[in-house]
C-alpha positions in Angstrom: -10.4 -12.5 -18.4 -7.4 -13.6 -17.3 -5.2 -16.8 -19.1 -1.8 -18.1 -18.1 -0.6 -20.6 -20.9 1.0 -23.7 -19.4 4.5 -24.1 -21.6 5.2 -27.5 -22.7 7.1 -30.0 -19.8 6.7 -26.5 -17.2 6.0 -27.2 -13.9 2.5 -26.9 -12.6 3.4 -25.0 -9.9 5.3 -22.5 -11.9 2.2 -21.3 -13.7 0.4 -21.7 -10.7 2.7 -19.1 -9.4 2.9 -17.0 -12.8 -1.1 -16.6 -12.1 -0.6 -15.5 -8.7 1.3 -13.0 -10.0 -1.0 -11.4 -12.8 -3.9 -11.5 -10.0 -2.3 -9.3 -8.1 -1.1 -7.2 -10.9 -4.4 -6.6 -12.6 -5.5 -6.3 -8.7 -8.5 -8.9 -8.8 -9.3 -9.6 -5.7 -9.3 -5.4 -4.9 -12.2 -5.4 -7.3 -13.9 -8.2 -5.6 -13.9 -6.9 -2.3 -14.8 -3.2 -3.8 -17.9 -4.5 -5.4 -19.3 -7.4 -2.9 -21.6 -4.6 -1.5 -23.2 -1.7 -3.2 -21.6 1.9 -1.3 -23.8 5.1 -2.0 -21.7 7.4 -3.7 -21.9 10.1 -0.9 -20.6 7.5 1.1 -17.7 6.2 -1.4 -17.2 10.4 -1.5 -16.7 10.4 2.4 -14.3 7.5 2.1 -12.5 8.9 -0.4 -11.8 12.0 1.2 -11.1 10.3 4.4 -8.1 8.7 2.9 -6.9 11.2 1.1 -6.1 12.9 4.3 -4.9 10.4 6.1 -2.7 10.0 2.7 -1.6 14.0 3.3 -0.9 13.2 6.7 1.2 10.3 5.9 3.7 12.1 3.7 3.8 15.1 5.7 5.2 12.8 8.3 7.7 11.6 5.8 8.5 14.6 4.6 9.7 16.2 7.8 11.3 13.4 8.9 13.6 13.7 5.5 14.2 17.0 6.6 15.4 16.2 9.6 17.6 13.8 8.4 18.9 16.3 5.9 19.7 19.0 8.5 21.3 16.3 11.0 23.4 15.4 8.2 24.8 18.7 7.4 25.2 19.5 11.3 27.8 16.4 11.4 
């Protein structure tokens, strides 16, 4: 459970903001959105794997483009 202590004279909107902040961080609304419907598991599985390679190709991208920034740079 999440608690945000309002501080004696603090501004409302301060620890409205200071809530905000710990939602995000203890990722909240992630969970809420993973668990408003069931997903079989072979399904999750499926998902899973699906975005791990789009994760591989992602940094495979990033990774050559370093590379060609690398050799550029030792070209000038």
């Amino acid at each position: 459970m999440l608690r945000i202590e309002v501080k004696f004279k603090e501004d409302p909107k301060r620890a409205f903001q200071r809530l905000k902040q710990l939602v995000v961080k203890e990722d909240v609304i992630g969970q809420v959105k993973k668990r408003r419907r069931y997903l079989k598991p072979s399904v999750a599985k499926r998902l899973k794997s699906k975005e791990a390679e789009r994760q591989r190709v992602k940094d495979l991208k990033k990774d050559l483009q370093q590379a060609a920034r690398l050799e550029q740079q030792l070209w000038e």
